[in-house]
C-alpha positions as CSV (number, residue, x, y, z in Angstrom):
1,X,-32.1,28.9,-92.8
2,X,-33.5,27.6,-96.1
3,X,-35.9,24.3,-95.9
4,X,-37.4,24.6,-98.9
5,X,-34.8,22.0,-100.1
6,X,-35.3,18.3,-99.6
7,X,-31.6,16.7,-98.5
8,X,-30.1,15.1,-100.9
9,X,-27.6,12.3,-99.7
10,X,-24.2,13.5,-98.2
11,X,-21.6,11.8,-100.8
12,X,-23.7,13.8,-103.4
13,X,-22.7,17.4,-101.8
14,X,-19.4,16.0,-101.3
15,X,-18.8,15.2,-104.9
16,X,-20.6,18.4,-106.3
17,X,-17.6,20.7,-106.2
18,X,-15.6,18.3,-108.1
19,X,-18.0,17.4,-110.9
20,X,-17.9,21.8,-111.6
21,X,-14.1,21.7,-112.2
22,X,-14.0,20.5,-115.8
23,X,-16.9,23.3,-116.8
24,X,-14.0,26.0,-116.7
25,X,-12.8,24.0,-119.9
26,X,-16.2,24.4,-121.3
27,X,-16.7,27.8,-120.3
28,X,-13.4,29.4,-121.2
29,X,-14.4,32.2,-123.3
30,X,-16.9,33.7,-120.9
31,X,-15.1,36.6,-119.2
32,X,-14.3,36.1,-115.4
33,X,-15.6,32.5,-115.6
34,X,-13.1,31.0,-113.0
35,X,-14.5,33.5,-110.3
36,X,-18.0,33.1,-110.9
37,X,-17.8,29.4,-111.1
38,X,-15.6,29.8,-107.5
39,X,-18.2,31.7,-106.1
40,X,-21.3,29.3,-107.5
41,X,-19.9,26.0,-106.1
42,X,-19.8,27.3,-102.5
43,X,-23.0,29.1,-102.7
44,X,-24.9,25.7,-104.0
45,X,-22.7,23.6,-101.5
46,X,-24.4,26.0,-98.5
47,X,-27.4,25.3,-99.8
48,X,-26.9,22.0,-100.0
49,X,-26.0,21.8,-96.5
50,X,-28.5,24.2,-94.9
51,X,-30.9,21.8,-96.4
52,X,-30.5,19.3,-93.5
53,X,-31.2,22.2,-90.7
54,X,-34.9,21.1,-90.1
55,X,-34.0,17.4,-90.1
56,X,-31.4,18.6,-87.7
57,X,-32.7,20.8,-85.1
58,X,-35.4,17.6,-84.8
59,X,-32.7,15.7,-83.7
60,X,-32.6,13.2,-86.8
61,X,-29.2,11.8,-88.5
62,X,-28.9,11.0,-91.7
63,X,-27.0,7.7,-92.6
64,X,-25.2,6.8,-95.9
65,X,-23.3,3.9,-96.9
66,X,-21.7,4.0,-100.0
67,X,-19.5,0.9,-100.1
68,X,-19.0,-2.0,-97.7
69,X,-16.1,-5.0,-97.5
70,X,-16.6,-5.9,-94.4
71,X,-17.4,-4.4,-90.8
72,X,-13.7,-2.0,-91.0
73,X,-13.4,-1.8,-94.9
74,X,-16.5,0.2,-96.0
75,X,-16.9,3.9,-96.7
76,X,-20.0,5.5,-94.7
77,X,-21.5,9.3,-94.1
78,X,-23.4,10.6,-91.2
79,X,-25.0,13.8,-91.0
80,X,-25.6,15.0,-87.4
81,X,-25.7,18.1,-85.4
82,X,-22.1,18.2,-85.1
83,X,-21.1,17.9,-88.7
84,X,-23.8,19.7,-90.1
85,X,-22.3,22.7,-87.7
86,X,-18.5,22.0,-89.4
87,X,-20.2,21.6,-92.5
88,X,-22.7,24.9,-92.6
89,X,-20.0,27.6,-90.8
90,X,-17.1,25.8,-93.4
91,X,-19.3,26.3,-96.7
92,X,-20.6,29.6,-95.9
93,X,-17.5,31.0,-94.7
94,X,-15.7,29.7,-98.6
95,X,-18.4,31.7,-100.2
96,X,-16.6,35.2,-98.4
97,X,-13.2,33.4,-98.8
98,X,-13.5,33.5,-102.8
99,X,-14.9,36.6,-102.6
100,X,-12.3,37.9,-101.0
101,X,-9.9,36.5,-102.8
102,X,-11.3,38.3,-106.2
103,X,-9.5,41.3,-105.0
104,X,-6.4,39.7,-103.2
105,X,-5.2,37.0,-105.9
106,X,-5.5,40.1,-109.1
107,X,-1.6,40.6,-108.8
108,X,-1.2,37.0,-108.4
109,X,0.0,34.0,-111.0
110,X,-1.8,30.7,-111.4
111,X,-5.1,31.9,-110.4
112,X,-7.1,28.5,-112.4
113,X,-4.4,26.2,-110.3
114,X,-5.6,28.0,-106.6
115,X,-8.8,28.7,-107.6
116,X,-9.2,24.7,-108.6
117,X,-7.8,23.9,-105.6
118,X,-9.8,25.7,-104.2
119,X,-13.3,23.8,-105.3
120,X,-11.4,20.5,-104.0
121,X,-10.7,21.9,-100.6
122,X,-14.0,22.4,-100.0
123,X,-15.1,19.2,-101.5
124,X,-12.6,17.1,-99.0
125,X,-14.2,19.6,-96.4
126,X,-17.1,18.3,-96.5
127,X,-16.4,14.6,-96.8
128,X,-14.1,15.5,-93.5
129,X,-17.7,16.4,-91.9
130,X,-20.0,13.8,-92.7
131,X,-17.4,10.9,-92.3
132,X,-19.4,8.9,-90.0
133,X,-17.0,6.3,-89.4
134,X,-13.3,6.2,-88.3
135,X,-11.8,4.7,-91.8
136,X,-13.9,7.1,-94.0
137,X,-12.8,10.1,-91.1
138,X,-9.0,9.1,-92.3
139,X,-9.2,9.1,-95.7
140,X,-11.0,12.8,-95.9
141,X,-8.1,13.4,-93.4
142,X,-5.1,12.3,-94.8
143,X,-7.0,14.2,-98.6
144,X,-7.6,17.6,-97.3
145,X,-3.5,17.5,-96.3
146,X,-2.4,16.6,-99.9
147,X,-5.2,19.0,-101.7
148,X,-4.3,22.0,-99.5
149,X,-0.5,21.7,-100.1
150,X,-0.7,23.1,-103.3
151,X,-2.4,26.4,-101.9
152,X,0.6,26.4,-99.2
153,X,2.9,26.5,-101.9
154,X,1.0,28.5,-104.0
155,X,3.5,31.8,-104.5
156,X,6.8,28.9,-104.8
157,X,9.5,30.9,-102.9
158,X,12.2,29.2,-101.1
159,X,10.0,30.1,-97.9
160,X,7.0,28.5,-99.2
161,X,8.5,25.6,-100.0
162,X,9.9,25.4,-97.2
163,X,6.7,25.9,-94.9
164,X,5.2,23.0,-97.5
165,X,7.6,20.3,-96.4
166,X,7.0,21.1,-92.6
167,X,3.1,21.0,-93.5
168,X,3.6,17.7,-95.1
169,X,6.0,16.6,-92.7
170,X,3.6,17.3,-89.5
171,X,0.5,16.7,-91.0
172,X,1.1,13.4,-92.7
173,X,2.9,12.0,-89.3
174,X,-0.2,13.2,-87.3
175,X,-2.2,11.0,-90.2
176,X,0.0,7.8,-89.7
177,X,-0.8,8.2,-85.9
178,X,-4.7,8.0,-86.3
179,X,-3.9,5.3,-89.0
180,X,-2.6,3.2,-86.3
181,X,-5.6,4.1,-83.7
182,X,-7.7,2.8,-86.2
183,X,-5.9,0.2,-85.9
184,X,-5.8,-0.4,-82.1
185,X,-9.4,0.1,-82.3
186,X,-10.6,-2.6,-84.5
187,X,-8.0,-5.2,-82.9
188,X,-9.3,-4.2,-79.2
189,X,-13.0,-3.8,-80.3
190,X,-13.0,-7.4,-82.4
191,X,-14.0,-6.4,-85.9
192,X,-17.1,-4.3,-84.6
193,X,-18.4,-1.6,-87.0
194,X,-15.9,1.8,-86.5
195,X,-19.2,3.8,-87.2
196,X,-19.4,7.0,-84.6
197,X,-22.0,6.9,-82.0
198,X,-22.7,9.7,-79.4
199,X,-21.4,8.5,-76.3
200,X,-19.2,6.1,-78.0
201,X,-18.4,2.9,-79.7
202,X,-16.0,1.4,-77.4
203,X,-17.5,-1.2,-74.7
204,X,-16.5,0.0,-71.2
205,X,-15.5,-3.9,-70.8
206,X,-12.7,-3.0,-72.8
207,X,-11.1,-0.7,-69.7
208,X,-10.2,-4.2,-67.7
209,X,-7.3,-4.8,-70.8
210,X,-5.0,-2.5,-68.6
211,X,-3.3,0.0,-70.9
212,X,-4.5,-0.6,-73.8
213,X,-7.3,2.0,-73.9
214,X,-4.5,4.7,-72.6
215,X,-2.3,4.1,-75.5
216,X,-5.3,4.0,-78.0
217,X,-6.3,7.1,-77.2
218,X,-3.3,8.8,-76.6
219,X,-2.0,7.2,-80.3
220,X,-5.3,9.5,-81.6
221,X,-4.8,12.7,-80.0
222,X,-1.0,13.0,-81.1
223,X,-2.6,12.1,-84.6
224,X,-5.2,15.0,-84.2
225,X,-3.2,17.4,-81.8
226,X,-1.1,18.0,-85.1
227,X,-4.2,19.9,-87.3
228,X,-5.5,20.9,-83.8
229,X,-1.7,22.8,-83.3
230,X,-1.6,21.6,-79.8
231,X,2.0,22.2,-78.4
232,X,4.7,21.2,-79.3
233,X,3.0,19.8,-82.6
234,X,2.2,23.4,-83.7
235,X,5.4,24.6,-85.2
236,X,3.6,24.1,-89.0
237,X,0.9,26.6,-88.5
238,X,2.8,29.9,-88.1
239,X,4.9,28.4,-90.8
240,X,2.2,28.3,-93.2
241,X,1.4,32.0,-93.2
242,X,3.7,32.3,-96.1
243,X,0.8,31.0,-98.3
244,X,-1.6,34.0,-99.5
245,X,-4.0,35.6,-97.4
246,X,-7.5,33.9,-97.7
247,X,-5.8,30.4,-97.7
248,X,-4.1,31.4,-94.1
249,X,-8.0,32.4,-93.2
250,X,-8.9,28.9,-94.4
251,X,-6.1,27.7,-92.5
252,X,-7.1,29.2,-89.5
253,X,-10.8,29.4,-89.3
254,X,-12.1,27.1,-91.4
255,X,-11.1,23.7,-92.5
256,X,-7.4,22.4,-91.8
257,X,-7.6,23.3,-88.0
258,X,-11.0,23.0,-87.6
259,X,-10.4,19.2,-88.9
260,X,-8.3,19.0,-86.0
261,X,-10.6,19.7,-83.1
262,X,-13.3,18.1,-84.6
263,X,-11.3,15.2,-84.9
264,X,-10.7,15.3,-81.5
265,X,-14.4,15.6,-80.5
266,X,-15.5,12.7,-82.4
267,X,-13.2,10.9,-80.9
268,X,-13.9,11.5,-77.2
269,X,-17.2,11.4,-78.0
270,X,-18.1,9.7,-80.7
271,X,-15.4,6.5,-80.4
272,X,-14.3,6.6,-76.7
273,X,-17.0,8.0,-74.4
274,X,-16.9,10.5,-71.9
275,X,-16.9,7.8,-69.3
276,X,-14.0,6.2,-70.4
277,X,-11.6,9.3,-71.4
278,X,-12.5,10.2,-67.8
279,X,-11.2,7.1,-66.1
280,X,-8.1,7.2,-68.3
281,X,-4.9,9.3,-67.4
282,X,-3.9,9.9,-71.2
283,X,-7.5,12.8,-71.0
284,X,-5.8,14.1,-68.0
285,X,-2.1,14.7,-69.9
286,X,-3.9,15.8,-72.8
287,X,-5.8,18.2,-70.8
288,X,-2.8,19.8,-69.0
289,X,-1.1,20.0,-72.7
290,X,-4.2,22.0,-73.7
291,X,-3.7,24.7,-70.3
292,X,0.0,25.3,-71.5
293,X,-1.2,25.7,-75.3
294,X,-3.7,28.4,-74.6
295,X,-1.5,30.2,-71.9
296,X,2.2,29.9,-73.7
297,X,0.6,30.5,-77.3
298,X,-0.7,34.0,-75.9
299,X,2.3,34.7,-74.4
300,X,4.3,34.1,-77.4
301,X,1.7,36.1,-79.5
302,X,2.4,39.3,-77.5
303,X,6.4,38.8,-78.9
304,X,5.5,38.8,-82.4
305,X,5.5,42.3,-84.3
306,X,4.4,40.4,-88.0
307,X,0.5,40.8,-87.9
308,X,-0.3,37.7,-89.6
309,X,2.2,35.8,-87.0
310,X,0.6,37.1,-83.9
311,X,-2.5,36.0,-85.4
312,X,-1.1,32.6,-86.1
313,X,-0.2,32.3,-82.2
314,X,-3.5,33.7,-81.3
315,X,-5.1,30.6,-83.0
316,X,-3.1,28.1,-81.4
317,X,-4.2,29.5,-78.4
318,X,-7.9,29.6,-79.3
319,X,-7.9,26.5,-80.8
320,X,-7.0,25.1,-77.4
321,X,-10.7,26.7,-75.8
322,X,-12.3,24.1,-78.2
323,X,-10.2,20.8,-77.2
324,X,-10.5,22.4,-73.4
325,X,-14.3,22.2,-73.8
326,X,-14.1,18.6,-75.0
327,X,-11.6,17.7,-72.2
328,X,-13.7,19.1,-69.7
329,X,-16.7,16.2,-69.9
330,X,-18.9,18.0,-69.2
331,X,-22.7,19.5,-70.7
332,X,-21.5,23.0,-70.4
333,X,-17.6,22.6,-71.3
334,X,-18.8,20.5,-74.4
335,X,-20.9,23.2,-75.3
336,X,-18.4,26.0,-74.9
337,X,-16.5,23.9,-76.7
338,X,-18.2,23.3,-80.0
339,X,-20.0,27.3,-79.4
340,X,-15.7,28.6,-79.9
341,X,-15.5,26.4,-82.9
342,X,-18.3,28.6,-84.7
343,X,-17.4,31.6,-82.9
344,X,-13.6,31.5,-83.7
345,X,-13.4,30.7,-87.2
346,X,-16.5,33.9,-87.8
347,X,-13.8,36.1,-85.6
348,X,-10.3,34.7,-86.8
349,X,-11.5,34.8,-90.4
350,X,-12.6,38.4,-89.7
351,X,-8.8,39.2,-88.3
352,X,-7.0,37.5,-91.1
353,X,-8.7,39.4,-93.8
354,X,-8.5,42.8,-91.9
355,X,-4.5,41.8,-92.7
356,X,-4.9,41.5,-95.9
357,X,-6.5,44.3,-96.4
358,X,-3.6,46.4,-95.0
359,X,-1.4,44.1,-96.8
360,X,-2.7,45.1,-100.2
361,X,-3.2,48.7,-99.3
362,X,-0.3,49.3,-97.8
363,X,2.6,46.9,-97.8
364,X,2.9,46.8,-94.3
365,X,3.3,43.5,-92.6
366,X,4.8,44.9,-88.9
367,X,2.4,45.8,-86.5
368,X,5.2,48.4,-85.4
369,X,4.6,50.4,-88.7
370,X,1.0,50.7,-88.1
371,X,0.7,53.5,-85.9
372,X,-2.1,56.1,-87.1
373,X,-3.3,53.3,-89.9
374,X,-7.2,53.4,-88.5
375,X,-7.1,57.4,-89.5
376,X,-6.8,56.3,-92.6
377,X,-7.9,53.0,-93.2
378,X,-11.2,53.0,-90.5
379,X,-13.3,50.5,-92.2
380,X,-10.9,47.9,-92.0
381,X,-9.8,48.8,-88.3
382,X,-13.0,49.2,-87.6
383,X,-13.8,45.6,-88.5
384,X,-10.2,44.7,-86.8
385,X,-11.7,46.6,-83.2
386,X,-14.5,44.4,-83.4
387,X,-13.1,41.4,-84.1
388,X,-10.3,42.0,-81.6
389,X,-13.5,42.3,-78.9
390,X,-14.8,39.1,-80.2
391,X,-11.7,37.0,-79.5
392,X,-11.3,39.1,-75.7
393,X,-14.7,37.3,-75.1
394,X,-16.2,41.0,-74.3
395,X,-20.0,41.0,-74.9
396,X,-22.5,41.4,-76.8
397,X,-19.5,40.0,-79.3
398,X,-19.5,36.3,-80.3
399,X,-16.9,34.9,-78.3
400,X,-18.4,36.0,-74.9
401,X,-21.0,33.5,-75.5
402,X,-18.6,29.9,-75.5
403,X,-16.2,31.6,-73.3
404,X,-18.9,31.8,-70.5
405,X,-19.9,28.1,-71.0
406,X,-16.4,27.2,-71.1
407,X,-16.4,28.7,-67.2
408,X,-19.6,27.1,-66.2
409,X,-18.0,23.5,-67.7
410,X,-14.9,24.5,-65.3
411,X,-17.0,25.8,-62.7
412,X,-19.0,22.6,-62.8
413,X,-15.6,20.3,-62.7
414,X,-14.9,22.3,-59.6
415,X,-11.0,23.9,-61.1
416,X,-10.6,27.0,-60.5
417,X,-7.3,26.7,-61.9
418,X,-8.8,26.1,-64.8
419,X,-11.1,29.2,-64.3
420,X,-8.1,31.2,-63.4
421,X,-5.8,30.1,-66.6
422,X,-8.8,30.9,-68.9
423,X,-9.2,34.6,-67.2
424,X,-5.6,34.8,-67.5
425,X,-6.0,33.9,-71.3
426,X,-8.6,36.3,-71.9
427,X,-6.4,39.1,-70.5
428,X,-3.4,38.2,-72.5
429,X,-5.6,38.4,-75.9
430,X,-7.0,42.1,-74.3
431,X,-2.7,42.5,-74.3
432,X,-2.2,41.8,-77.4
433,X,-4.7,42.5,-79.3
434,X,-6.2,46.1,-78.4
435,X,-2.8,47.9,-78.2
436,X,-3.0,47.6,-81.8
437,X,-6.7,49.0,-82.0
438,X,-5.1,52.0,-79.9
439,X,-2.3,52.7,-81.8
440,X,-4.3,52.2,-85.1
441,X,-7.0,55.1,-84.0
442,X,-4.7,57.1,-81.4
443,X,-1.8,57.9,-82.7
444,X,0.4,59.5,-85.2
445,X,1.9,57.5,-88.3
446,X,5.2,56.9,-87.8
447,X,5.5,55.9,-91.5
448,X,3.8,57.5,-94.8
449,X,0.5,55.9,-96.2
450,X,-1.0,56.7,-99.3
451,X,-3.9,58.9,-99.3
452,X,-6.9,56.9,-100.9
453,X,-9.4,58.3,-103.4
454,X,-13.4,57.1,-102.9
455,X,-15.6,55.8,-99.7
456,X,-13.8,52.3,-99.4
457,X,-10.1,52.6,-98.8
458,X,-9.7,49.3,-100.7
459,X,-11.2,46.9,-103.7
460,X,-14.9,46.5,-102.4
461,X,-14.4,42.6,-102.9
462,X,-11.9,42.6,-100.1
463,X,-13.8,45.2,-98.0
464,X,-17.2,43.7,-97.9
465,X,-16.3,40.3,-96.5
466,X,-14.4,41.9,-93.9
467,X,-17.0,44.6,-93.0
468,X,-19.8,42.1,-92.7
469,X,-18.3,39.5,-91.3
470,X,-17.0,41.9,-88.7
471,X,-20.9,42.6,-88.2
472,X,-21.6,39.3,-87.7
473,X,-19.5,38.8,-84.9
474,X,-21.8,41.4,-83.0
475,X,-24.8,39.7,-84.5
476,X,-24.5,36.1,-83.6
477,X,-23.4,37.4,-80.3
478,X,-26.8,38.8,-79.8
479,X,-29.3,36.5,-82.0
480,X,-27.1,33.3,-80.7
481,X,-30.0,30.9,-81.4
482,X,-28.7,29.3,-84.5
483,X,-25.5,28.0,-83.4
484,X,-26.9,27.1,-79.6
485,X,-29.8,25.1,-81.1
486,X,-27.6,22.5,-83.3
487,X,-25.1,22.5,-80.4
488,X,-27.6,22.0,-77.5
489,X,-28.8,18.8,-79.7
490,X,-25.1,17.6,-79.9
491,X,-25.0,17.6,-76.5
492,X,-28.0,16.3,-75.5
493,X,-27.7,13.3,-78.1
494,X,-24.7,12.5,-76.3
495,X,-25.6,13.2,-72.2
């Protein structure tokens, strides 16, 4: 990863992507100047970012305060190991997303309006990553619901719309819920700075007030169980795959979920403590919510013939390993934990625009009409194979690697319930996921597909993400020592 760049304060790569969105006006009549100045914003942004690695991996943090009322009113950023992992695997993966979405958005209308909204997705991103207090965590928050409506939206159907107002509808409830957290929090904890501190910023005096800790907390995770689409307050996610491809891959991999579980891990880490959620019963409910999400979400998956649907399920699912390895207060479950939040959004993002791709080739949304589709489309099942591997948990794939730390965390807790349900899970995703593999590669089409002229069976700028990415899956799973070394300081920082 680069070090040749000296890092530059956080609000600055926060605000970078938004000071480039008035230089399309400038720029107008240079051909293609919207997708180049796409792709340049996330491409600096990485760098940007990778430029705290060093400073990282040495187990530094780097503190910024940008305005201050008083000890609750004041705006503050914190890179760490934690949000420089959000931060690097968010950024990188926008650079493939806009990529992508060169090929996928050609047929499209208002291409300025999602490519702008683009640029200020990622910008609220960020500022959702280095937040390093609770009242400057909200604000990103509540932002990054508002700025990605738009792309929900974007094609304006009745269905779209409609999938907008449950979006807003969930998400913004979800937001007054933390809202009032914050609230609780600064009452119980007197006025004391809300700034996030490994291990926590609430005094473990503060457990002889009775309930009031148990409703604090459980006021959060209904806030963040929203984004995180724990059940029941999931219904807005398989909703949203109306939008167009590469946001749903956003949706799914990178930022608006991923918001979610982060927000639950700086919270039962960062504001709580593992040794308070661990005395409280609300961890407890929240952990037996999390067991139903990743079983019933898999179950439900194997029901639903519309690719992008299943996939949709498939995340609630795996967004539950990463909320199970917080719950699980332990080294090892922690790890697994934060491991699936770089391993799912490589794989999901991988799945989502394997769909795409068959989308725009083919028309075909039914996993029922793709029968024989790998004879003639093998680059792109090729990539889907792989993937599907990587979310079974099958080595050397990406997904074997937080999957076996989430057993040792459950191992280590002494459940093998909870050993059982996640072998369980992984067989479910082998159910639903490889039959379509099979059937892509094994058997006749059941329905005509075009014959395609060339090599690639579809634009290169659609292909190439997908194919690498794919790659990567297998890679990382093998050379794992990037992502292991930022999370092994998370955890150590904190234990």
């Amino acid at each position: 990863m680069p070090t040749f760049l000296k890092p530059i304060a956080p609000w600055l790569v926060i605000l970078f992507p938004i000071l480039t969105l008035p230089l399309k006006f400038f720029l107008k009549r240079i051909k293609k100047t919207r997708e180049i100045l796409a792709l340049i914003v996330p491409v600096i942004t990485t760098l940007f970012v990778s430029s705290y690695y060093s400073l990282i991996v040495n187990g530094e943090v780097l503190t910024n305060t940008v305005f201050k009322m008083n000890n609750i009113l004041n705006i503050y950023f914190r890179v760490d190991a934690a949000s420089f992992l959000f931060a690097i695997v968010s950024s990188t993966l926008w650079i493939f997303t806009i990529i992508y979405s060169f090929g996928y958005m050609k047929e499209y209308q208002n291409k300025d309006r999602y490519y702008s909204f683009l640029i200020l997705a990622l910008s609220v991103t960020m500022g959702v990553a280095f937040s390093g207090n609770l009242l400057t965590f909200y604000m990103f928050y509540e932002l990054l619901t508002l700025i990605t409506y738009p792309l929900v939206i974007h094609v304006q159907t009745e269905e779209a719309m409609d999938a907008g107002k449950q979006y807003l509808t969930y998400s913004l409830s979800g937001g007054a819920l933390i809202l009032l957290g914050i609230m609780f929090v600064a009452f119980l904890n007197e006025g004391v700075v809300l700034n996030f501190i490994p291990g926590g910023l609430i005094s473990k005096s503060l457990l002889e007030t009775g309930r009031s800790l148990e409703i604090t907390l459980l006021v959060f995770l209904a806030g963040f169980s929203v984004k995180a689409a724990v059940m029941p307050l999931h219904r807005w996610l398989p909703a949203a795959m109306v939008a167009p491809t590469p946001i749903s891959a956003l949706f799914h991999a990178v930022a608006v979920v991923n918001s979610g579980v982060f927000g639950i891990i700086r919270i039962v880490y960062f504001v709580f403590g593992p040794e308070i959620v661990i005395s409280l019963w609300t961890g407890k409910l929240f952990l037996v919510l999390i067991l139903i999400t990743i079983v019933l979400a898999s179950i439900i998956a194997f029901f639903k013939d519309n690719l992008k649907r299943r996939l949709a399920y498939s995340t609630v699912s795996q967004l539950g390993y990463i909320s199970l390895g917080a719950f699980l207060l332990n080294l090892e479950g922690l790890s697994g934990g934060i491991l699936h939040l770089f391993n799912h959004a490589l794989i999901k993002i991988t799945l989502f625009f394997c769909s795409g791709v068959i989308y725009i080739v083919t028309h075909k949304k039914k996993i029922s009409e793709m029968a024989g589709i790998g004879k003639k489309m093998p680059w792109t099942m090729g990539a889907f194979a792989i993937a599907s591997l990587g979310m079974v948990g099958i080595p050397p794939s990406v997904g074997f690697n937080s999957k076996w730390y989430l057993m040792l965390g459950s191992f280590n807790q002494g459940s093998l319930l909870i050993m059982g349900l996640l072998i369980l899970s992984a067989m479910l995703n082998a159910g639903y996921f490889l039959p379509i593999v099979v059937s892509a590669f094994f058997k006749e089409p059941i329905t005509d597909f075009e014959e395609h002229q060339g090599f690639f069976e579809a634009p290169v700028s659609m292909l190439a993400p997908t194919v690498i990415l794919a790659i990567a899956t297998i890679g990382f799973g093998i050379w794992y020592h990037f992502p292991s070394l930022v999370v092994e300081v998370v955890v150590q920082n904190i234990f």
